[in-house]
Each structure stands twice: as structure tokens, then as C-alpha cells.
N, C-alpha and C positions, 0 to 999 in steps of 0.2 A: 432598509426594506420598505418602510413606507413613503419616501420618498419616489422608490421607483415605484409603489404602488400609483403614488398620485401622478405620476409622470405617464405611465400607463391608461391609466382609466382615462385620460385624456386626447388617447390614439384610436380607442373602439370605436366603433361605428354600429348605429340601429340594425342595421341588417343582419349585426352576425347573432344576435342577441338570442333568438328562436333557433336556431342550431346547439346539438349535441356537440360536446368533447369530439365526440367519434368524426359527426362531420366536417365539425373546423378542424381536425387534424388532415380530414380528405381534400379539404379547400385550402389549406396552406398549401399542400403537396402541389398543386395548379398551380400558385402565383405567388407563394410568399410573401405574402400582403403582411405587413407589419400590424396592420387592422387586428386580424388573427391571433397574430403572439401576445400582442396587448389584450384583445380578448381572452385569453387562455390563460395567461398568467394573474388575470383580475377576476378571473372564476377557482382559478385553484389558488388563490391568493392565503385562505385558512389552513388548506392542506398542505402547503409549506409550509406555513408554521410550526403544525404541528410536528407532521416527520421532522425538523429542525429541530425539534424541541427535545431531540432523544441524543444527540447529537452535540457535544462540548468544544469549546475550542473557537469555531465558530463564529466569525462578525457578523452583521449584518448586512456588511456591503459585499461578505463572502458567500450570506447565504442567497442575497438576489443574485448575482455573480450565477453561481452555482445552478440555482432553479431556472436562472432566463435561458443560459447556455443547454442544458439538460431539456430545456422544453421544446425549445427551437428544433434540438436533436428526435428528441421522438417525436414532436408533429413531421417532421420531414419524412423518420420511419417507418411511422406506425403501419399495421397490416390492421385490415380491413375485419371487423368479427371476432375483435378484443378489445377486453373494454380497456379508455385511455389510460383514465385514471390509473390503473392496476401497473399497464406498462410503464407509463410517466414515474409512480411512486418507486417500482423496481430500480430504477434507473436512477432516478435521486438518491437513494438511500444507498447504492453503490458509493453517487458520486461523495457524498456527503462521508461513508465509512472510510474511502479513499482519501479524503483531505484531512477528516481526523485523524489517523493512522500515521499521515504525514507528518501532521502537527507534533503527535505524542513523539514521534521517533526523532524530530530535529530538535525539540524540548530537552528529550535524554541528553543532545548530544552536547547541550549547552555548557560552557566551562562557568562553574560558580567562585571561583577564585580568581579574580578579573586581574591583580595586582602580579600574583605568581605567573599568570598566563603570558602579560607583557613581558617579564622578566626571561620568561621560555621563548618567546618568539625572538629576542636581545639577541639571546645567546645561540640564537639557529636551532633550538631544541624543536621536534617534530612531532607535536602531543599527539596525531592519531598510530602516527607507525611503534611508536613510545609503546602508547596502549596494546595494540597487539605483539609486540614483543614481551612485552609484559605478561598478558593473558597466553601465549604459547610456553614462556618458562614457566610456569605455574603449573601448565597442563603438565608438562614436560617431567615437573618436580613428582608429580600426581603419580603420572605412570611408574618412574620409576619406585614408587613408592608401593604400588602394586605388584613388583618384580618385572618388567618389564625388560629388554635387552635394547643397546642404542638400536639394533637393525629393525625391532619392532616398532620403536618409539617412532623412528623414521616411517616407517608405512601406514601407520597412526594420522602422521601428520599429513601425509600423501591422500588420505581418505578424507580426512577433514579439508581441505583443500578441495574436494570435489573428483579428484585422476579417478580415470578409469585403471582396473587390475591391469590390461593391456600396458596404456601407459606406464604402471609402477613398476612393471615386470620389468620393460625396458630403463627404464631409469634405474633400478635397482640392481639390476644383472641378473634376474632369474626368470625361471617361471612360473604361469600363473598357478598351477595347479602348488606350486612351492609357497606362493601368497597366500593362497588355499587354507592349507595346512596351517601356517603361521596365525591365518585367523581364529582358526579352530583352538589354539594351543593358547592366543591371546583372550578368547572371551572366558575360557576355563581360570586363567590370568585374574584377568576384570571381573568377573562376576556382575554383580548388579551395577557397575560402572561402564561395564560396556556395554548397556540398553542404554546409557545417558548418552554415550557416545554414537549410541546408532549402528553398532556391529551384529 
């Protein structure tokens, strides 16, 4: 970060220096003078830090990364009669929640047993489809466990899947108003399990 900082402050120029946020985002939108982005980025240069600083995960070559590409974007944007600032920050802190969110989710999916991992990958073993075969017998264990009937169980899983009634109707042999019914007859089933499941 402070590298691009000093690589930056070395691209300004005097002229832009008496210009607003507002109006170097109007003056980029003309000529895209790299002058500009250098100056904008070396004035908001504390207020990335800060918004960064809320923010985990996070390098520093990901947060200039991050704030140069995001700046470029909104001077190009910006509308005339809001302040930059405001927009610039909205739009960081998007971009910034979007790459943490990243980070947390490719973290989870890390395998912490590196030794049993090679051993599966040996033997042609398929650790993601594994896992959800796994997480659907369980569900699977669940419902029945709630009294469930396989023809329920099946339309259960048709919904967690995402199918429209439409399509289940047809895949199933009946119809919708008969799916209907069976939802009706399953949340009495599930009780407080089937607001987990979203019925």
C-alpha cells in the first residue's frame, strides 16, 4: 500500500491540486489522465485505510489492488451533485465485503488433513461430491426420523434443489395441487424443522 502510495504521489501534477474530489472525478471523465487517479488516490489515500481497517483477510497489495480499481471506476461514474467521497466509500466497502466473503468461503473449504487428502485423491475418492452425499443421507436419516414417507422425502429434496412445483409435478407423476397438499401434511410432519428447511 505504501509503495503504490509513493509510486503515485509521483504521477500528480500542480494543477490538479485546487480541484475538489467532485471536480477531478468531472476531469477524469474528459481525458483519463492518469494525473487524476494519482491525485485521487493520494487524497483518499487515509480513507482507505481506514474503511480497510474493518475489513480481515485482506493484503495490502489487495487492498491497493482493490481501492485503485474501485477509484478508477467511480471517477469514470460518478454523477454530478454527490459527494465523491460518499460514492467512492459505498463502493469500496462493497468491493472490500465481496473479497472478504470470498476469502471466508474458500478458507471453509480448505481440506486440514493434507496426508488423508492425497490418499483420497490415490484412490479416485471425490471429497466435494463425498461431502454432499453425505450431508443428503443425514438430511435423509432426519426426515425419516420425523416420519416422513420416501415420496415426501423425494420432494423435500426436489425443493432443496431449487425445482419449481411445476417441474416436480412432472418429474414426480402428479399434480401440483397434490404437492400442495403433501406440503401441508409435511410441515404438520416437521414442525419446527420445516421453517429450518424453509417450507
Amino acid at each position: 500500500m505504501q509503495e503504490t502510495y509513493k509510486m503515485l504521489v509521483g504521477l500528480t501534477q500542480d494543477k490538479y491540486k485546487d480541484l475538489s474530489m467532485e471536480q477531478l472525478a468531472l476531469e477524469y471523465q474528459k481525458e483519463l489522465n492518469p494525473s487524476i487517479l494519482a491525485e485521487s488516490f493520494v487524497r483518499s489515500f487515509n480513507f482507505i485505510l481506514q474503511t480497510s481497517s474493518h475489513y480481515y483477510g485482506l493484503t495490502d497489495q489487495d487492498i491497493a489492488s482493490y481501492a485503485l480499481e474501485r477509484l478508477d471506476y467511480c471517477l469514470q461514474t460518478y454523477q454530478q451533485g454527490n459527494k465523491f467521497l460518499t460514492y467512492y466509500g459505498t463502493v469500496l466497502k462493497n468491493k472490500f465485503r465481496e473479497e472478504t466473503q470470498y476469502l471466508n468461503t474458500h478458507k471453509r473449504k480448505a481440506i486440514f488433513h493434507s496426508f488423508s487428502y492425497e490418499v483420497m485423491v490415490d484412490n479416485g475418492f471425490d471429497l466435494v461430491a463425498n461431502a454432499q452425499e453425505d450431508e443428503i443421507a443425514n438430511l435423509v436419516e432426519d426426515l425419516r426420523e420425523h416420519g416422513l414417507d420416501d415420496r415426501e422425502i423425494k420432494y423435500c429434496l426436489y425443493l432443496l434443489m431449487g425445482e419449481t412445483n411445476a417441474n416436480i409435478a412432472k418429474n414426480m407423476g402428479c399434480t401440483i395441487m397434490t404437492l400442495c397438499n403433501m406440503r401441508k401434511r409435511m410441515r404438520i410432519k416437521l414442525e419446527n424443522f420445516a421453517l429450518a428447511l424453509g417450507f
